[in-house]
N, C-alpha and C positions, 0 to 999 in steps of 0.2 A: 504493500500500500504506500500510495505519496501521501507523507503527512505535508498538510500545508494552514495547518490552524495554531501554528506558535504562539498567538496573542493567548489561546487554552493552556496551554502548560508548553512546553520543550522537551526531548528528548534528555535525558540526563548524560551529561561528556564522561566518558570515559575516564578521562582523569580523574573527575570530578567522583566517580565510583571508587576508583581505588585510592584516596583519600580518604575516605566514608570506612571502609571493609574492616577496617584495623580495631574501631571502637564499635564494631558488633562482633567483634570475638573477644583479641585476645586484651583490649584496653579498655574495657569494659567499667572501668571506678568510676564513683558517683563524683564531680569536681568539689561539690559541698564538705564531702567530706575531708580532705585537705590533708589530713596527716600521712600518709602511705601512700607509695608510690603508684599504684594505679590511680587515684586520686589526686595527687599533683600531676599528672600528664594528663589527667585528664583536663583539669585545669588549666594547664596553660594551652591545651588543642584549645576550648573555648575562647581564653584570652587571643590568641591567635588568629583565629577566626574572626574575631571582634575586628585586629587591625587589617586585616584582609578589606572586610565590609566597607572600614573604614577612610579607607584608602582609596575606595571606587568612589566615594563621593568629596573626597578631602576634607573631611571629618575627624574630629578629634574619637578614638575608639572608646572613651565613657560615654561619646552620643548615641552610640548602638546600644539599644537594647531589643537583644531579642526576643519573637514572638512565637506564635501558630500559624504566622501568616498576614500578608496583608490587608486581609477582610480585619484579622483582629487587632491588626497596628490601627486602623481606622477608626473603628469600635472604642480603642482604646485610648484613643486622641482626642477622639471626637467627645467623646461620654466625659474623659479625664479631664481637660482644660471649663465645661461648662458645670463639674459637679466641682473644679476646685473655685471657680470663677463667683460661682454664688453663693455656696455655703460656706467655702473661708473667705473669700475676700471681699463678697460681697459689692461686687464688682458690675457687676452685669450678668444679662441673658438673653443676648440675641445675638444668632450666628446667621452667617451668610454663607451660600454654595451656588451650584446651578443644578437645572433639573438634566443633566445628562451626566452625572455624577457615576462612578462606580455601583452596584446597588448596597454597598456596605457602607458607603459613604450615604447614600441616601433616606436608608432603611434607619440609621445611626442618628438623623437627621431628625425625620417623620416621628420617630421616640420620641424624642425630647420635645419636639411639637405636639405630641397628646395621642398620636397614632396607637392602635391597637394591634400586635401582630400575634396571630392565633398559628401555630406551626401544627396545628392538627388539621389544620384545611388545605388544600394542595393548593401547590406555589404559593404556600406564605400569606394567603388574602389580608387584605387591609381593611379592618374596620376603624373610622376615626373614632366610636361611641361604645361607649363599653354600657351593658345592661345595670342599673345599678337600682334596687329596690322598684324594679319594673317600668322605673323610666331610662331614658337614653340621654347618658351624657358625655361631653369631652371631658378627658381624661387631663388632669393641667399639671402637667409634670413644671412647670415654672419655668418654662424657656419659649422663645418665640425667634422661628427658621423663616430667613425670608430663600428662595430658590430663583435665582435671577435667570431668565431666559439667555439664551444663546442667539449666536448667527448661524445661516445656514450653513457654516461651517464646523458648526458646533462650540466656537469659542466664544469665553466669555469678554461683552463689552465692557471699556475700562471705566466710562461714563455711569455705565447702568450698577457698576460696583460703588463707585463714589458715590450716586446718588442714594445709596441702598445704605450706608452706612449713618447708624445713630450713636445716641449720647451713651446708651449702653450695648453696644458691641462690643464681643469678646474675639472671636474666632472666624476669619474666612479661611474655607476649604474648596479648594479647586484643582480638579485633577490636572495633568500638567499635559499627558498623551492621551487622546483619548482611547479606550480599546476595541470600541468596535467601528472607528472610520479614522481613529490616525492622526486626525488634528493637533498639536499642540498647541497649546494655551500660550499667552504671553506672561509666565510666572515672573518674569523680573520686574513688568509692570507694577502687573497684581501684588507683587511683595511689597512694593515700593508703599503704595495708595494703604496699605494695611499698616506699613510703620509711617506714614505720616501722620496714620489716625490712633496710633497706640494700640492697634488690632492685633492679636497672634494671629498667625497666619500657617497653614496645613497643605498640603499636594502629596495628593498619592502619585508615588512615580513610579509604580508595579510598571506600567508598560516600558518606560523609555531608560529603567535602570542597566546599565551595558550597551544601551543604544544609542544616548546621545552623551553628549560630555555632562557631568552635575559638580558642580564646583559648591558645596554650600559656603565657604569662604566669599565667595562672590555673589551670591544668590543668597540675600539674607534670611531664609525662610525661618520659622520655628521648627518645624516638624515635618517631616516625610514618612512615607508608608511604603513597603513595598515587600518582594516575594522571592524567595531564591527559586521557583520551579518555573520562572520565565524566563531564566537566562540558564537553562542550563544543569539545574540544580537541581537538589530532593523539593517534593512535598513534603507542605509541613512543617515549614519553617520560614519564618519572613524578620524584620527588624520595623522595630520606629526607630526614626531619627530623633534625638529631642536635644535640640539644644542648648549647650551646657556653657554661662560664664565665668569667668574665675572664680567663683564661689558657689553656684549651684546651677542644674538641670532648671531650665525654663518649667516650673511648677506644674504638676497637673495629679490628679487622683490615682492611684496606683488600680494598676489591673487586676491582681490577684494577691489577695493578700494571705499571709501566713507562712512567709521564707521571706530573705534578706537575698534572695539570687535577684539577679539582671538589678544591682542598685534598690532593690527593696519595693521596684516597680512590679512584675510577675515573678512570685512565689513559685515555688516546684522545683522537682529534678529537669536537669538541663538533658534536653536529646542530644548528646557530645555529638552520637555519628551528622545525624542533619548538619547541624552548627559548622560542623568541620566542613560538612559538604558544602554549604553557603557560600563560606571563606573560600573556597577553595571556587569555585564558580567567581566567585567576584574578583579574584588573583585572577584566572584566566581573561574575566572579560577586560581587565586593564590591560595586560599582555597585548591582547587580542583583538579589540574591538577596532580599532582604524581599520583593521586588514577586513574583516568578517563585515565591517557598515560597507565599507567601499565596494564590496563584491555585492552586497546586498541592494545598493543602490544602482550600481551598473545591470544587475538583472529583473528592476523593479522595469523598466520601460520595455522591455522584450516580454516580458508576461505580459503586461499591458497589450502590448502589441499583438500577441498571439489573442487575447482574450476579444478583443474587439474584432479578430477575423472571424471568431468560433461564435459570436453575440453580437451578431451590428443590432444598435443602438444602445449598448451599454454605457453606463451614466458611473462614474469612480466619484463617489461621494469623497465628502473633506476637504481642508486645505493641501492640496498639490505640492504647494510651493514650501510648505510649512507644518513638515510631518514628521508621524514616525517612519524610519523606514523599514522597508517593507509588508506594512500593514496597509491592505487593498479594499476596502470598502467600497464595494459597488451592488448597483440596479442590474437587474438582467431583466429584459422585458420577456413578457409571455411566458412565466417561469413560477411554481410555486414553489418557494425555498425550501421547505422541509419533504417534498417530494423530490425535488433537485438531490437535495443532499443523502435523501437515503437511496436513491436507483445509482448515485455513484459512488456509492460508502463502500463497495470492495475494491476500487480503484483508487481512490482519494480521501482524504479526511480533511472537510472546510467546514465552516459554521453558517449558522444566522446570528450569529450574535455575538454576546457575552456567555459565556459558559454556565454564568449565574443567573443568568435569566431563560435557559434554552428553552424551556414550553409555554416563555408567554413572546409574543410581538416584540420587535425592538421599542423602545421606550426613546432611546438615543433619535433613530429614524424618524421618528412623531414627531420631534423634539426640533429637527432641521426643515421638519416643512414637506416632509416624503411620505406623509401616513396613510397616504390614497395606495401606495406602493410598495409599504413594507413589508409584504410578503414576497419581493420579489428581493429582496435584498441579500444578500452574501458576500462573506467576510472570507478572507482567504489574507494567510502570513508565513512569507519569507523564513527562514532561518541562516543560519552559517553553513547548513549541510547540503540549503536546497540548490539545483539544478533549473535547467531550462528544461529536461527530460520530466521534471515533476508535474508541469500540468495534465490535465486533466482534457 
């Protein structure tokens, strides 16, 4: 089978495996533990991995802390800077995002706005009104989300953020690549209008971590989200960024409490094998990444090319000019996507979407102005391993 839905997860490198192998057998110590030598190695593979991480973004390695994942670095950012924002510092509660968000980013969001999510209903369903002594009422968890619309490229305007900011704003969150059509955000802007106004400010960079340069040195963001099994890496394992000044971690509520691991942020035993494997993915993609974008960039117009001879009048949603690369977002006319996708499912492996959203509509496509269309939509993504022989 050609895989060609990397923006879902990636193939794990080989390398990247046999780094991983050594702490599912024979290095097996818990790092917590400390005094004995499976336990100090295991320790510092973690520390290790920490400066690995940290190193892909030019980050100091106490700003990593890792997680389950980028869904729960988001969760954890998002939830953690608005419960520390209002119950200690009493500070504010309104955050800012767009409605083409991650769905964890979103979902994270819709909470703290009063949303109801029932996970005994399929896909998640949304009730805003919980039944309460046989009336119906919003739920007021004490925070108010405003979700600023996009352009039909799906990014967010710089205008419609300024004008969206009040006297008690805490937190703008905005993804930076988007996953399912490729657009990048203008996150330098958007950082900029956030510390003008005293706002922390959040971007999950799950898509474009190893694909475009991330300087947090120079991109003053507070916080980032992202995933080691997009570049390469295990499931199961992701980091927040949280920025940390000469005296402390830019403040926010801890994830898991009841351990002193990852800075006192989540509690628990460390998964050493992932962690190493993260490390070990983000050391390659610094190695790597000029050589792997450049190849990825040079064969993004030749699949274009074939695809538009194989679909005249095919439509490649997002900014063109201003993407991730190799993430192909397009229309195919006369096409129903989930019929598409499974009659060439033993040939090829592409999407409609988000991974996290597969059995509902794209939300993102609504979102741009294509909702007459969205079933004709499909996602297809590049890798370092792919080929011009991989189409379909």
């Amino acid at each position: 089978m050609n895989y060609l839905d990397n923006s879902s997860t990636t193939p794990i490198d080989p390398e990247v495996l046999d780094a991983m192998l050594p702490y599912l057998k024979e290095e097996y110590g818990n790092p917590s533990s400390r005094y004995y030598s499976l336990a100090v190695n295991a320790e510092k593979a973690v520390e290790e991995a920490r400066e690995k991480v940290a190193a892909l973004i030019n980050s100091k390695p106490e700003e990593i802390i890792f997680t389950g994942g980028a869904s729960e670095s988001n969760n954890f950012i998002i939830k953690g800077v608005a419960d520390y924002k209002k119950y200690y510092e009493n500070k504010g509660n309104h955050i800012i995002t767009s409605t083409v968000e991650h769905k964890s980013v979103l979902q994270a969001c819709k909470y703290l706005n009063g949303d109801i999510f029932d996970n005994r209903i399929r896909n998640n369903a949304v009730s805003k009104f919980v039944k309460i002594k046989n009336t119906f009422k919003k739920v007021d968890r004490g925070f108010n989300i405003t979700f600023l619309k996009v352009n039909e490229f799906g990014q967010v305007n710089q205008e419609d953020f300024k004008n969206a900011i009040k006297t008690n704003s805490i937190l703008a969150s905005f993804i930076w690549g988007n996953n399912e059509i490729g657009s990048l955000n203008p996150i330098n802007n958007l950082c900029s209008i956030a510390k003008e106004n005293n706002i922390l400010f959040h971007s999950d960079a799950t898509q474009v971590l190893g694909k475009i340069d991330i300087d947090v040195r120079k991109v003053p963001v507070d916080f980032l989200s992202f995933s080691a099994h997009k570049l390469y890496g295990p499931k199961g394992v992701g980091a927040a960024f949280i920025r940390k000044n000469n005296y402390a971690h830019t403040p926010l509520t801890s994830l898991i409490h009841g351990g002193q691991q990852e800075y006192g942020y989540r509690g628990g035993t460390h998964a050493v094998h992932n962690i190493v494997g993260f490390g070990k993915a983000c050391e390659i993609a610094k190695r790597d990444m000029n050589k792997y974008i450049k190849k990825i960039i040079s064969l993004e117009p030749e699949v274009k090319k074939i695809l538009n001879i194989k679909y005249p009048g095919i439509e490649f949603l997002g900014d063109q000019d201003n993407k991730i690369p190799g993430v192909i977002g397009m229309i195919i006319p006369n096409i129903i996507n989930e019929i598409f996708i499974k009659d060439l499912s033993n040939k090829v492996a592409i999407s409609a979407g988000s991974a996290c959203g597969i059995s509902e509509p794209s939300y993102v496509i609504d979102e741009i102005g294509k909702k007459s269309v969205s079933s004709q939509f499909i996602r297809l993504t590049l890798s370092k391993y792919s080929s011009i022989n991989d189409l379909f």
